[in-house]
SEPAVEX-339134 format. One line per 4 residues: number of its first residue (from 0); their letters; for each residue x, y, z of C-alpha. Coordinates in steps of 0.001 Angstrom, whole numbers, plus 500000, padded with zeros to 6 digits. Example, Ala and Ser with C-alpha at 12.3 -4.5 7.8 and 13.67 -1.06 7.14 Angstrom:
# SEPAVEX-339134
0	AS	512300/495500/507800 ~ 513670/498940/507140
***
This chain:
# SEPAVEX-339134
0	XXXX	644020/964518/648550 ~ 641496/965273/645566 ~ 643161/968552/645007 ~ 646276/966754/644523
4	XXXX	644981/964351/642339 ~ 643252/966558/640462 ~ 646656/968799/639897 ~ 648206/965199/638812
8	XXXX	645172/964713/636334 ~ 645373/968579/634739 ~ 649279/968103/634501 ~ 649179/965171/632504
12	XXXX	646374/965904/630371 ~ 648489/969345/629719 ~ 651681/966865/628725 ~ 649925/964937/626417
16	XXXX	647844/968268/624742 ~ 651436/969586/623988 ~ 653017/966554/622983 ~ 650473/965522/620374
20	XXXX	650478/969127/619289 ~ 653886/968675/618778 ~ 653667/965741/617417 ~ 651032/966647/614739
24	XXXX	654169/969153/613746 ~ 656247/966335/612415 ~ 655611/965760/608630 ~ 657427/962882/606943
28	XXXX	657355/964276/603203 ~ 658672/961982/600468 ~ 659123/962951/596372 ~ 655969/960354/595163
32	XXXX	657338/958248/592215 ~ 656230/958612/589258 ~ 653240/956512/588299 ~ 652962/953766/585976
36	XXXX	652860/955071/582663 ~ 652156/954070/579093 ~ 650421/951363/579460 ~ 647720/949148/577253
40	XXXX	644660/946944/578458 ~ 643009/943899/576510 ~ 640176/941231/577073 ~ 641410/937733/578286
44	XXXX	639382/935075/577017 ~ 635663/935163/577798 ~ 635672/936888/581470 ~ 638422/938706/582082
48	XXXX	641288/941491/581088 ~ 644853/942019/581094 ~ 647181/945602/581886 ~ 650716/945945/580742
52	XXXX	652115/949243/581820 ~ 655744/949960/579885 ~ 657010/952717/581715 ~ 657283/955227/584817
56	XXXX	657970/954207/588218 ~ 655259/953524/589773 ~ 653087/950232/589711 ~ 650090/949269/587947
60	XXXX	646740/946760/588037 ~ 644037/945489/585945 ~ 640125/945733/587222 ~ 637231/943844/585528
64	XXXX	633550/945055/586573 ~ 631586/941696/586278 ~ 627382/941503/586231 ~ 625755/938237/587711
68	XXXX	621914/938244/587961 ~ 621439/941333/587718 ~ 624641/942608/590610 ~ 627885/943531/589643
72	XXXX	631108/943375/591644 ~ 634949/944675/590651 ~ 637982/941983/590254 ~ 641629/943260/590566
76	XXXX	644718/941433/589514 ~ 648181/941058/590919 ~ 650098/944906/591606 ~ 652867/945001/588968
80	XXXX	656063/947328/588338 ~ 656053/949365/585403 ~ 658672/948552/583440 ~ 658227/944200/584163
84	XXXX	656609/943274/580976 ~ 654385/940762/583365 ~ 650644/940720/582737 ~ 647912/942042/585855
88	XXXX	645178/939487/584953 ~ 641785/940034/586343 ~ 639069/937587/585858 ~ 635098/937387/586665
92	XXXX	634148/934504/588008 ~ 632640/931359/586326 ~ 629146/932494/585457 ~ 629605/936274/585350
96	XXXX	629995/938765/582364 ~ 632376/941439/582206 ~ 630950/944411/581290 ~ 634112/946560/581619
100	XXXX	637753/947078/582355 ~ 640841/949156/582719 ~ 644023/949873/584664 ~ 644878/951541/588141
104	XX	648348/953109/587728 ~ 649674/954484/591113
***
């Protein structure tokens, strides 16, 4: 009876060795739009920043590094389509300064 069980064990572990290795040979591949593109970044008001990205397919956000006693942290705003004309805002919060800012285009 252990023989047989163990002949149960080694066939299924031999299944699923071939069907993930078979598995592992399926590759979804897509074209990857093209990213946001052309795009311009500004301060917005004391703490924060804006991203406007004009072109490309792709999407775009702002980031704002903020510093409060001495530790910073990173703000994103809203994911936006290039192309929209709408703002990404980012913003520190009440008591931080921003120290920097930009735009992640993907």
């Amino acid at each position: 009876m252990n023989v047989k069980r163990s002949g149960r064990l080694r066939r299924a572990a031999t299944i699923a060795v071939v069907l993930g290795a078979g598995l592992t040979g399926v590759v979804a591949t897509a074209t990857p739009a093209a990213a946001a593109s052309n795009c311009q970044v500004g301060t917005y008001s004391a703490r924060g920043s804006w991203a406007s990205c004009a072109s490309g397919g792709g999407s775009y956000q702002s980031w704002t590094q903020c510093e409060v006693a001495g530790s910073w942290y990173t703000v994103y705003g809203p994911s936006q389509a290039a192309g929209s004309g709408v703002l990404s805002i980012s913003s520190c919060h009440w008591g931080s300064n921003r120290r920097s800012y930009g735009v992640i285009t993907y």
